[in-house]
TIROTOR-367288 format. One record per residue (C-alpha): residue number from 1; residue in one letter; y, z, x. Coordinates in steps of 0.5 Angstrom, whole numbers. Each point is the difference from the previous one (the first is absolute). Last residue first. Layout:
// residues N
(NUM,'a',(Y,Z,X))
...
This chain:
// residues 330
(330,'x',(-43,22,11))
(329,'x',(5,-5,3))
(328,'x',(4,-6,1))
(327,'x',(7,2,-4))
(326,'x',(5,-6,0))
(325,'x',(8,0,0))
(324,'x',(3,-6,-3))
(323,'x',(5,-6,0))
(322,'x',(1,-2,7))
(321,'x',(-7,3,2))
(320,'x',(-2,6,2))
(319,'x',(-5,5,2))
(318,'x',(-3,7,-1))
(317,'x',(-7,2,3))
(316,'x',(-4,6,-3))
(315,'x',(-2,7,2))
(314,'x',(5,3,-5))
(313,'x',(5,2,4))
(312,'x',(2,-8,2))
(311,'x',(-2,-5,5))
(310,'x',(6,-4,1))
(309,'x',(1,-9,0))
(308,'x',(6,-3,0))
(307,'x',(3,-6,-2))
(306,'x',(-5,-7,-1))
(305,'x',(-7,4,-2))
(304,'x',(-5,-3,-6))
(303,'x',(-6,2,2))
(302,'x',(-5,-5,2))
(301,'x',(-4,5,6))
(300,'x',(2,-6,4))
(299,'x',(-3,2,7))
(298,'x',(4,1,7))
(297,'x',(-4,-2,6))
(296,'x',(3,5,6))
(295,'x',(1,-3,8))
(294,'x',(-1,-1,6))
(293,'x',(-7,3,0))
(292,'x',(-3,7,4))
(291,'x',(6,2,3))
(290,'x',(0,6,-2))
(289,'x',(6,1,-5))
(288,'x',(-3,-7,-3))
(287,'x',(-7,3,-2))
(286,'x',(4,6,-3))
(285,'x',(4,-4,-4))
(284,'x',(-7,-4,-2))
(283,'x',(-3,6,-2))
(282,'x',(6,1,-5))
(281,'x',(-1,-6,-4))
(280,'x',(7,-4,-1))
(279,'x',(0,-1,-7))
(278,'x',(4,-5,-3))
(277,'x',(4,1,-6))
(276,'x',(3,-7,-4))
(275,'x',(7,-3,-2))
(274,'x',(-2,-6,4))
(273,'x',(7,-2,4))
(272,'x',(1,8,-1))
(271,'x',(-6,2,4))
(270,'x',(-1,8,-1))
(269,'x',(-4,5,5))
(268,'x',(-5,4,0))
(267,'x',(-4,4,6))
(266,'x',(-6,3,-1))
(265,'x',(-1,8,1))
(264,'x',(0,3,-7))
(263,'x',(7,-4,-1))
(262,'x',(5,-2,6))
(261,'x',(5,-4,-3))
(260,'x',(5,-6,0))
(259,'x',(5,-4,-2))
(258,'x',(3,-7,1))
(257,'x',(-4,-5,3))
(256,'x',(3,-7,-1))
(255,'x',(-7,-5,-1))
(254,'x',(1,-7,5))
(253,'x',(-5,-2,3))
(252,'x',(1,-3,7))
(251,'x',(-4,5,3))
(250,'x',(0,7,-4))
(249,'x',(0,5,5))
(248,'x',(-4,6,0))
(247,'x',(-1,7,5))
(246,'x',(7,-3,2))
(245,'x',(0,-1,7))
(244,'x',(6,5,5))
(243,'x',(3,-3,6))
(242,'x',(0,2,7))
(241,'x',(-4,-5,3))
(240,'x',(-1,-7,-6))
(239,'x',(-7,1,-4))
(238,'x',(3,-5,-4))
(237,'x',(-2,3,-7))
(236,'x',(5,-2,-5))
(235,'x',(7,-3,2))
(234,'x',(4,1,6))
(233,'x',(6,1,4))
(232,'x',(3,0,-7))
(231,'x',(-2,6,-1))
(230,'x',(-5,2,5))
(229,'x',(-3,7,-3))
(228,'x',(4,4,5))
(227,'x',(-3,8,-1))
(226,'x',(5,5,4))
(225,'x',(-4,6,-6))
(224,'x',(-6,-3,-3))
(223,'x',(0,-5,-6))
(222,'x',(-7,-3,-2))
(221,'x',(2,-8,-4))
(220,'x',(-3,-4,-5))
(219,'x',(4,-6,1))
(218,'x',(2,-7,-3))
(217,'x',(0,-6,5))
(216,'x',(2,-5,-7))
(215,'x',(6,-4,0))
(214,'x',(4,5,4))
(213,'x',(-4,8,0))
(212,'x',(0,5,-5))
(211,'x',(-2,6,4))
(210,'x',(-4,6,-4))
(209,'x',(1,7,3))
(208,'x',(-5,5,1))
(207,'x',(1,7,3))
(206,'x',(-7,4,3))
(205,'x',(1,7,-1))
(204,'x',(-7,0,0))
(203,'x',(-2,5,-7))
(202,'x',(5,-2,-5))
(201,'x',(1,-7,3))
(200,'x',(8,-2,0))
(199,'x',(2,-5,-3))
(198,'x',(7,-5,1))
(197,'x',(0,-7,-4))
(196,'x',(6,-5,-1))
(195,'x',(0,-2,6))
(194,'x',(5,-7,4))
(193,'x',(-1,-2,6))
(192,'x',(-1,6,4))
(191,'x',(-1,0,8))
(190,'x',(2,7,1))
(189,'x',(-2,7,-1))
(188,'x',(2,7,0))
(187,'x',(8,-2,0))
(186,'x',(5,6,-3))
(185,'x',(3,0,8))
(184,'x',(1,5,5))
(183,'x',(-5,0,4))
(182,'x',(-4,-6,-1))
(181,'x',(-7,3,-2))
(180,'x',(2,5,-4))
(179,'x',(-1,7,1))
(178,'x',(7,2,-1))
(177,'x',(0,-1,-7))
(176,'x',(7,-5,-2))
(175,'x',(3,3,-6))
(174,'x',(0,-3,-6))
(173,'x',(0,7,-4))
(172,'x',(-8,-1,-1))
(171,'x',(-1,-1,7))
(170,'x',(0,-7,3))
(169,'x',(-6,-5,1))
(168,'x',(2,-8,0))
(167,'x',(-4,-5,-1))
(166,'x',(4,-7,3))
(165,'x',(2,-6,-2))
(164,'x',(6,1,0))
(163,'x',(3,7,4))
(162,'x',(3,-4,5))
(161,'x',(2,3,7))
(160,'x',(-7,0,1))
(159,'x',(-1,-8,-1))
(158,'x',(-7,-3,-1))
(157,'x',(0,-1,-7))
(156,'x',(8,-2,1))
(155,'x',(-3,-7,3))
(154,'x',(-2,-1,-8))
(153,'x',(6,-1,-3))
(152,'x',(0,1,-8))
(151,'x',(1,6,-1))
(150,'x',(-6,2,5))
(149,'x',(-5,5,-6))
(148,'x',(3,8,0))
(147,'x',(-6,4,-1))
(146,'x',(2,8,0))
(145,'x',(-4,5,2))
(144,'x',(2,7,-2))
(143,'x',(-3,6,3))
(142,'x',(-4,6,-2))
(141,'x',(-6,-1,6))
(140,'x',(-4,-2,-5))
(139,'x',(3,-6,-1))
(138,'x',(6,-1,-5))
(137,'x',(1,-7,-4))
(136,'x',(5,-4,-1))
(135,'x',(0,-9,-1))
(134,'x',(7,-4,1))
(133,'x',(-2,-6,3))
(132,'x',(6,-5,0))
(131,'x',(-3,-5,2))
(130,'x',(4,-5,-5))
(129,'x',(6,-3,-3))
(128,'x',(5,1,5))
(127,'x',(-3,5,3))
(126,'x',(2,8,-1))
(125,'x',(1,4,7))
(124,'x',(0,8,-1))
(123,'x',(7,2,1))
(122,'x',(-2,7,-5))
(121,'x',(-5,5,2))
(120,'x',(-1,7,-5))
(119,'x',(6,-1,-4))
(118,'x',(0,6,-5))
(117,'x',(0,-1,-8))
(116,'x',(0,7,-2))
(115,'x',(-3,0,-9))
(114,'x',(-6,-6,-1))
(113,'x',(-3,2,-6))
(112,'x',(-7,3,-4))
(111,'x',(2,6,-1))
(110,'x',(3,0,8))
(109,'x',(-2,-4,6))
(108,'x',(4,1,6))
(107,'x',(2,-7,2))
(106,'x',(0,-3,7))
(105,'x',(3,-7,3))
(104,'x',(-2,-4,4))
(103,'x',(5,-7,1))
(102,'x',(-1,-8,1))
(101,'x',(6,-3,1))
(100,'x',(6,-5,-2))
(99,'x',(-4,-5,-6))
(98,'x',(4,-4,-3))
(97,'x',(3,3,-6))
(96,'x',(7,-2,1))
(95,'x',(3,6,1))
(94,'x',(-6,2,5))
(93,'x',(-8,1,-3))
(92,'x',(-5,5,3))
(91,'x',(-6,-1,1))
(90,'x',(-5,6,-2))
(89,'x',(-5,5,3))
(88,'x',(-1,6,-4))
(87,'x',(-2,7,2))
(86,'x',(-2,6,-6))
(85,'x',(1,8,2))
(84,'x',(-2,5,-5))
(83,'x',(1,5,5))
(82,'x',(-7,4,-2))
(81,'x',(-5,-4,-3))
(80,'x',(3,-5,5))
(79,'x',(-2,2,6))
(78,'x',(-3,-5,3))
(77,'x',(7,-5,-3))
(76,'x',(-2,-5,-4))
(75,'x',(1,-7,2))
(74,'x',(3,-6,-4))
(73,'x',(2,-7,4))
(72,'x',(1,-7,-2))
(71,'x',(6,1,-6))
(70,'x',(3,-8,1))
(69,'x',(1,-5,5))
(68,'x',(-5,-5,1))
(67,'x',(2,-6,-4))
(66,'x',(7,3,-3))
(65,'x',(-1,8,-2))
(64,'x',(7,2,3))
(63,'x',(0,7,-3))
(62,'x',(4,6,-4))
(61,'x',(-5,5,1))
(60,'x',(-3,3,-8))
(59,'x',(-3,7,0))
(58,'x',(-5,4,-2))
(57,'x',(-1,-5,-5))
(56,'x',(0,2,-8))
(55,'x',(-5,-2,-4))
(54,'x',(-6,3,3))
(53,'x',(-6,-4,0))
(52,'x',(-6,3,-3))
(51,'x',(-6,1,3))
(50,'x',(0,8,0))
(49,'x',(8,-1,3))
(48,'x',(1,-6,4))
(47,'x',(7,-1,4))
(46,'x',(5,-6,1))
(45,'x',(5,-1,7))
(44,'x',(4,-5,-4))
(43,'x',(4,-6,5))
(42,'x',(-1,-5,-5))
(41,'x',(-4,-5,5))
(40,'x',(-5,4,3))
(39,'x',(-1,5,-5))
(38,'x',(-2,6,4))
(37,'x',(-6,4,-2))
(36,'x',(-2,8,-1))
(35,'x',(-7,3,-4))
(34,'x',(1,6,-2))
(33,'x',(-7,4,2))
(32,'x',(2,7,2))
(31,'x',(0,-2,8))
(30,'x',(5,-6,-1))
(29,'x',(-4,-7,-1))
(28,'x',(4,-5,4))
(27,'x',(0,-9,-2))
(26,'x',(4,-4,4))
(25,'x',(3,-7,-3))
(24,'x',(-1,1,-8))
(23,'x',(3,-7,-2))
(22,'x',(2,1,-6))
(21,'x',(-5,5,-5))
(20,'x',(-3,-4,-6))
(19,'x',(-6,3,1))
(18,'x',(-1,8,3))
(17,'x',(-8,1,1))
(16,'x',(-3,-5,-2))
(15,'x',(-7,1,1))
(14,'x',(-6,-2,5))
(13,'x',(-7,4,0))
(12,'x',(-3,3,5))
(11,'x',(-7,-1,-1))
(10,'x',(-5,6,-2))
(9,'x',(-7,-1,3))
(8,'x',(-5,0,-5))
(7,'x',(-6,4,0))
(6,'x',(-7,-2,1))
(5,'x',(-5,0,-4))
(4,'x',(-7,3,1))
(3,'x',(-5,-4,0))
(2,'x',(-5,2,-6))
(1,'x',(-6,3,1))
Protein backbone atom coordinates (compact mmCIF):
# COMPACT_ATOMS: atom_id res chain seq x y z
CA UNK A 1 0.00 0.00 0.00
CA UNK A 2 1.38 3.21 -0.71
CA UNK A 3 2.19 5.85 2.02
CA UNK A 4 0.17 8.58 1.92
CA UNK A 5 1.45 11.92 0.94
CA UNK A 6 1.29 14.65 2.82
CA UNK A 7 -0.29 17.97 2.26
CA UNK A 8 1.86 21.01 1.89
CA UNK A 9 1.52 23.55 4.25
CA UNK A 10 0.97 26.90 2.81
CA UNK A 11 3.64 29.71 3.22
CA UNK A 12 2.81 33.17 3.69
CA UNK A 13 4.00 35.02 0.64
CA UNK A 14 5.48 38.48 0.30
CA UNK A 15 4.03 41.03 -2.36
CA UNK A 16 4.26 44.79 -3.21
CA UNK A 17 1.52 46.04 -1.93
CA UNK A 18 1.75 49.82 -2.78
CA UNK A 19 5.36 50.58 -4.67
CA UNK A 20 6.44 54.01 -5.40
CA UNK A 21 4.89 55.51 -2.14
CA UNK A 22 7.27 57.93 -0.49
CA UNK A 23 8.60 57.32 2.74
CA UNK A 24 5.35 55.70 4.27
CA UNK A 25 6.30 56.31 8.16
CA UNK A 26 3.08 54.79 9.87
CA UNK A 27 0.77 52.55 8.59
CA UNK A 28 -3.29 52.20 10.15
CA UNK A 29 -5.94 50.15 8.69
CA UNK A 30 -9.66 51.69 9.22
CA UNK A 31 -12.23 49.00 10.32
CA UNK A 32 -13.53 48.89 6.31
CA UNK A 33 -9.98 47.69 5.09
CA UNK A 34 -8.79 51.36 3.76
CA UNK A 35 -5.59 51.52 4.52
CA UNK A 36 -4.03 55.05 6.05
CA UNK A 37 -0.12 56.14 5.88
CA UNK A 38 1.75 59.35 6.17
CA UNK A 39 4.42 60.49 4.02
CA UNK A 40 7.21 61.63 6.05
CA UNK A 41 8.41 64.09 4.11
CA UNK A 42 5.72 65.55 1.87
CA UNK A 43 3.23 66.26 4.72
CA UNK A 44 0.29 64.00 2.77
CA UNK A 45 -1.74 61.76 4.88
CA UNK A 46 -2.59 58.89 2.03
CA UNK A 47 -5.21 56.32 1.62
CA UNK A 48 -5.51 52.60 0.11
CA UNK A 49 -8.74 51.55 -1.16
CA UNK A 50 -9.06 47.57 -2.45
CA UNK A 51 -5.39 47.68 -3.01
CA UNK A 52 -5.20 50.66 -4.82
CA UNK A 53 -3.67 54.19 -3.75
CA UNK A 54 -5.92 56.64 -3.76
CA UNK A 55 -5.02 59.98 -5.71
CA UNK A 56 -5.97 62.51 -3.62
CA UNK A 57 -4.52 62.93 0.19
CA UNK A 58 -6.47 62.95 3.01
CA UNK A 59 -4.95 65.94 3.79
CA UNK A 60 -1.54 67.85 3.29
CA UNK A 61 0.25 69.71 6.61
CA UNK A 62 2.82 72.24 6.00
CA UNK A 63 5.88 70.32 7.84
CA UNK A 64 9.41 70.85 8.50
CA UNK A 65 10.69 67.55 7.14
CA UNK A 66 14.61 68.17 7.50
CA UNK A 67 16.52 65.20 9.21
CA UNK A 68 14.01 63.73 11.57
CA UNK A 69 11.54 66.20 11.42
CA UNK A 70 8.54 65.31 9.29
CA UNK A 71 4.69 63.76 9.43
CA UNK A 72 5.75 60.87 12.17
CA UNK A 73 2.65 60.16 13.69
CA UNK A 74 -0.97 58.47 12.53
CA UNK A 75 -3.57 57.01 14.50
CA UNK A 76 -7.07 56.03 14.41
CA UNK A 77 -9.57 57.00 16.53
CA UNK A 78 -11.29 53.51 18.53
CA UNK A 79 -14.47 54.78 17.21
CA UNK A 80 -13.54 55.48 13.99
CA UNK A 81 -16.19 53.99 12.06
CA UNK A 82 -18.61 56.44 13.80
CA UNK A 83 -16.78 59.81 14.24
CA UNK A 84 -14.42 59.54 11.58
CA UNK A 85 -11.65 60.91 13.33
CA UNK A 86 -7.89 60.48 11.84
CA UNK A 87 -4.75 61.96 14.30
CA UNK A 88 -1.38 63.12 13.01
CA UNK A 89 1.88 64.15 14.59
CA UNK A 90 3.94 66.84 12.88
CA UNK A 91 6.88 69.25 13.01
CA UNK A 92 6.10 72.50 12.72
CA UNK A 93 8.25 75.00 10.76
CA UNK A 94 8.28 79.06 11.85
CA UNK A 95 8.65 81.74 8.90
CA UNK A 96 11.85 80.62 8.29
CA UNK A 97 11.07 77.11 8.02
CA UNK A 98 13.15 75.75 10.91
CA UNK A 99 11.38 73.68 12.93
CA UNK A 100 9.41 75.70 15.88
CA UNK A 101 7.03 72.79 17.64
CA UNK A 102 5.63 69.41 17.40
CA UNK A 103 1.93 69.73 17.41
CA UNK A 104 -1.33 66.83 17.56
CA UNK A 105 -3.58 67.51 15.60
CA UNK A 106 -7.37 65.99 14.36
CA UNK A 107 -9.10 65.39 11.23
CA UNK A 108 -12.76 64.03 10.66
CA UNK A 109 -12.63 62.07 7.87
CA UNK A 110 -15.01 62.63 5.05
CA UNK A 111 -15.24 60.71 1.50
CA UNK A 112 -11.93 60.31 1.37
CA UNK A 113 -10.71 63.92 2.84
CA UNK A 114 -9.34 65.44 6.00
CA UNK A 115 -12.42 68.20 6.71
CA UNK A 116 -12.35 70.25 10.83
CA UNK A 117 -8.72 70.36 11.30
CA UNK A 118 -8.48 70.69 15.65
CA UNK A 119 -5.40 70.99 17.49
CA UNK A 120 -5.36 68.14 19.95
CA UNK A 121 -1.61 69.03 21.64
CA UNK A 122 0.63 71.76 20.39
CA UNK A 123 4.12 73.38 22.05
CA UNK A 124 5.29 69.59 21.93
CA UNK A 125 9.46 69.99 21.86
CA UNK A 126 11.00 69.77 18.35
CA UNK A 127 14.88 68.93 18.46
CA UNK A 128 17.23 70.74 16.18
CA UNK A 129 17.60 67.92 13.85
CA UNK A 130 16.67 64.90 15.67
CA UNK A 131 14.87 62.93 18.73
CA UNK A 132 11.74 63.90 18.05
CA UNK A 133 9.90 61.16 18.46
CA UNK A 134 6.65 61.39 17.38
CA UNK A 135 4.86 58.02 17.10
CA UNK A 136 0.36 57.55 18.10
CA UNK A 137 -1.27 54.86 19.30
CA UNK A 138 -4.45 54.34 21.40
CA UNK A 139 -4.65 51.75 24.34
CA UNK A 140 -7.31 49.68 25.49
CA UNK A 141 -8.27 52.15 27.94
CA UNK A 142 -9.28 54.57 24.83
CA UNK A 143 -6.49 57.13 25.40
CA UNK A 144 -3.53 58.41 23.12
CA UNK A 145 0.07 57.77 23.69
CA UNK A 146 2.28 59.84 22.20
CA UNK A 147 6.18 59.16 22.21
CA UNK A 148 8.21 62.42 22.26
CA UNK A 149 12.24 61.61 21.72
CA UNK A 150 14.60 64.03 24.22
CA UNK A 151 14.90 67.02 21.24
CA UNK A 152 18.37 66.98 21.39
CA UNK A 153 19.11 67.27 25.22
CA UNK A 154 18.96 64.16 27.12
CA UNK A 155 18.91 65.59 30.89
CA UNK A 156 15.16 66.62 29.84
CA UNK A 157 14.28 62.72 29.60
CA UNK A 158 14.46 62.81 33.39
CA UNK A 159 13.04 66.11 33.97
CA UNK A 160 9.09 66.23 34.91
CA UNK A 161 8.47 69.66 34.24
CA UNK A 162 9.53 68.80 30.53
CA UNK A 163 7.68 66.85 28.27
CA UNK A 164 10.84 65.43 25.99
CA UNK A 165 11.73 62.39 26.34
CA UNK A 166 8.64 61.17 27.69
CA UNK A 167 5.31 58.96 26.68
CA UNK A 168 2.88 60.80 27.44
CA UNK A 169 -0.96 59.73 27.63
CA UNK A 170 -3.90 62.32 27.44
CA UNK A 171 -7.53 62.16 26.50
CA UNK A 172 -8.53 62.13 23.01
CA UNK A 173 -9.33 66.02 23.32
CA UNK A 174 -5.69 66.57 24.79
CA UNK A 175 -6.75 66.73 28.01
CA UNK A 176 -4.83 65.54 30.92
CA UNK A 177 -6.96 62.08 32.60
CA UNK A 178 -6.89 62.23 36.18
CA UNK A 179 -5.37 58.90 36.47
CA UNK A 180 -2.00 59.43 35.37
CA UNK A 181 0.93 58.68 37.44
CA UNK A 182 1.74 62.34 37.93
CA UNK A 183 -1.10 64.25 38.64
CA UNK A 184 -1.45 66.70 36.72
CA UNK A 185 0.73 66.01 33.85
CA UNK A 186 0.15 64.22 30.16
CA UNK A 187 3.64 61.99 31.17
CA UNK A 188 2.88 58.32 31.64
CA UNK A 189 6.63 57.26 31.11
CA UNK A 190 9.92 58.66 31.31
CA UNK A 191 13.71 58.03 30.44
CA UNK A 192 12.95 58.03 26.52
CA UNK A 193 15.48 58.89 24.08
CA UNK A 194 14.12 58.74 21.00
CA UNK A 195 10.97 55.88 19.80
CA UNK A 196 9.63 55.58 16.62
CA UNK A 197 7.42 52.81 17.60
CA UNK A 198 3.96 52.42 20.00
CA UNK A 199 1.85 48.93 19.94
CA UNK A 200 -0.58 47.89 22.15
CA UNK A 201 -0.99 43.53 22.65
CA UNK A 202 -4.53 42.96 21.58
CA UNK A 203 -5.03 40.51 24.39
CA UNK A 204 -2.59 41.83 27.05
CA UNK A 205 -2.76 45.35 27.09
CA UNK A 206 0.78 45.21 26.91
CA UNK A 207 2.39 48.60 25.25
CA UNK A 208 5.65 48.09 23.30
CA UNK A 209 8.05 50.89 22.39
CA UNK A 210 11.30 50.74 20.24
CA UNK A 211 14.07 53.08 21.76
CA UNK A 212 16.95 54.23 19.57
CA UNK A 213 19.85 54.72 21.53
CA UNK A 214 23.40 56.54 21.22
CA UNK A 215 25.78 54.82 18.88
CA UNK A 216 24.04 51.75 19.19
CA UNK A 217 22.05 50.76 22.99
CA UNK A 218 18.91 50.39 21.02
CA UNK A 219 15.94 48.97 22.75
CA UNK A 220 13.03 47.15 22.89
CA UNK A 221 10.92 48.42 25.83
CA UNK A 222 7.36 47.46 28.15
CA UNK A 223 5.84 50.76 29.06
CA UNK A 224 3.84 50.94 32.33
CA UNK A 225 2.37 53.83 34.03
CA UNK A 226 5.24 56.10 36.21
CA UNK A 227 7.99 53.51 34.36
CA UNK A 228 11.49 55.40 34.31
CA UNK A 229 13.65 53.57 31.58
CA UNK A 230 16.99 55.21 32.34
CA UNK A 231 17.60 57.78 29.74
CA UNK A 232 20.40 59.06 29.94
CA UNK A 233 21.11 57.85 33.46
CA UNK A 234 21.46 54.63 31.71
CA UNK A 235 21.54 52.75 28.69
CA UNK A 236 20.42 48.67 27.92
CA UNK A 237 20.04 46.51 30.82
CA UNK A 238 21.97 47.88 33.76
CA UNK A 239 19.71 46.28 36.46
CA UNK A 240 19.97 49.76 38.09
CA UNK A 241 17.21 50.19 41.35
CA UNK A 242 14.11 52.03 40.30
CA UNK A 243 14.93 51.90 36.42
CA UNK A 244 13.18 49.95 34.13
CA UNK A 245 15.28 47.36 31.50
CA UNK A 246 14.70 46.95 28.01
CA UNK A 247 13.37 43.31 27.42
CA UNK A 248 16.12 43.85 24.28
CA UNK A 249 19.12 45.84 23.92
CA UNK A 250 21.42 45.88 20.83
CA UNK A 251 24.85 46.63 22.78
CA UNK A 252 27.11 48.35 20.72
CA UNK A 253 25.22 47.55 17.44
CA UNK A 254 23.74 50.20 15.97
CA UNK A 255 20.14 49.08 14.12
CA UNK A 256 17.69 52.19 14.45
CA UNK A 257 14.36 50.41 15.52
CA UNK A 258 11.42 52.11 14.29
CA UNK A 259 7.88 50.39 14.15
CA UNK A 260 6.42 47.90 15.80
CA UNK A 261 3.38 45.45 16.40
CA UNK A 262 1.74 42.81 18.00
CA UNK A 263 0.96 39.89 15.49
CA UNK A 264 -0.75 36.44 16.17
CA UNK A 265 1.05 36.67 19.62
CA UNK A 266 4.83 37.43 18.64
CA UNK A 267 6.29 40.78 18.94
CA UNK A 268 7.85 42.44 15.12
CA UNK A 269 9.47 45.21 14.79
CA UNK A 270 11.24 47.17 11.90
CA UNK A 271 15.50 47.93 12.01
CA UNK A 272 15.73 51.15 9.54
CA UNK A 273 19.77 50.54 9.75
CA UNK A 274 19.18 46.87 8.33
CA UNK A 275 15.68 47.63 6.68
CA UNK A 276 14.88 44.08 8.02
CA UNK A 277 11.73 42.64 10.12
CA UNK A 278 12.44 40.91 13.21
CA UNK A 279 10.34 38.53 15.24
CA UNK A 280 10.43 38.71 19.00
CA UNK A 281 8.83 35.36 19.99
CA UNK A 282 6.05 35.51 22.24
CA UNK A 283 7.25 32.83 24.62
CA UNK A 284 10.28 34.80 25.08
CA UNK A 285 8.11 37.92 26.09
CA UNK A 286 6.54 36.01 28.69
CA UNK A 287 9.52 34.36 29.77
CA UNK A 288 11.23 38.06 30.27
CA UNK A 289 7.79 39.23 32.08
CA UNK A 290 8.46 36.43 34.73
CA UNK A 291 11.64 37.20 35.48
CA UNK A 292 12.85 33.83 34.14
CA UNK A 293 15.67 35.76 31.45
CA UNK A 294 17.03 39.07 31.04
CA UNK A 295 16.09 39.59 28.03
CA UNK A 296 14.47 38.41 24.58
CA UNK A 297 16.58 37.32 21.45
CA UNK A 298 14.93 38.67 18.26
CA UNK A 299 15.12 36.57 14.76
CA UNK A 300 15.84 38.20 11.39
CA UNK A 301 12.59 36.79 9.47
CA UNK A 302 14.55 38.42 6.23
CA UNK A 303 11.56 40.90 5.44
CA UNK A 304 12.15 43.78 3.99
CA UNK A 305 10.65 46.52 6.93
CA UNK A 306 12.94 50.22 7.82
CA UNK A 307 9.20 52.15 8.61
CA UNK A 308 6.51 50.73 10.10
CA UNK A 309 5.17 47.49 10.41
CA UNK A 310 0.68 46.70 11.06
CA UNK A 311 -1.16 43.66 10.72
CA UNK A 312 -3.81 44.05 8.64
CA UNK A 313 -7.81 43.02 8.28
CA UNK A 314 -7.10 40.15 6.18
CA UNK A 315 -4.74 37.88 8.82
CA UNK A 316 -1.56 39.33 7.01
CA UNK A 317 1.35 41.38 8.03
CA UNK A 318 1.98 44.77 6.13
CA UNK A 319 5.29 46.87 6.16
CA UNK A 320 7.11 49.61 4.76
CA UNK A 321 10.10 50.66 3.16
CA UNK A 322 11.26 54.24 1.95
CA UNK A 323 9.84 53.17 -1.43
CA UNK A 324 7.12 50.32 -0.95
CA UNK A 325 4.28 49.10 1.26
CA UNK A 326 4.72 45.15 1.64
CA UNK A 327 1.91 42.24 2.17
CA UNK A 328 3.51 38.99 3.78
CA UNK A 329 0.62 36.47 4.06
CA UNK A 330 -1.64 33.78 2.85
Amino acid sequence: MPEPTATPVPQPELTVFVDGVDFAVDLEFAPDGRLFYNELRTGRVRTVEGGRLQPEPLATLNVQATGEHGLLGLALDPDFQSNRYVYVFFTVPDETGAAVEQRVVRFTEMDGRGTDRTVILKGLPAGGCCHNGGRLAFGPDGKLYVSLGDAGSPDLAQDLDSLAGKILRVNRDGSTPNDNPFPGSPVYARGIRNSFGLAFHPKTGELFATDNGPAGHDELNVIVAGGNYGWPLVTGIAGARSLLDPIFATGDDSIAPTGVTVYRGHVYFCSYNDTTLLLVPADEVRAVRRGEKSAVQPRDTGLPCGLDVTAGPDGALYFSDGENIYRWGL
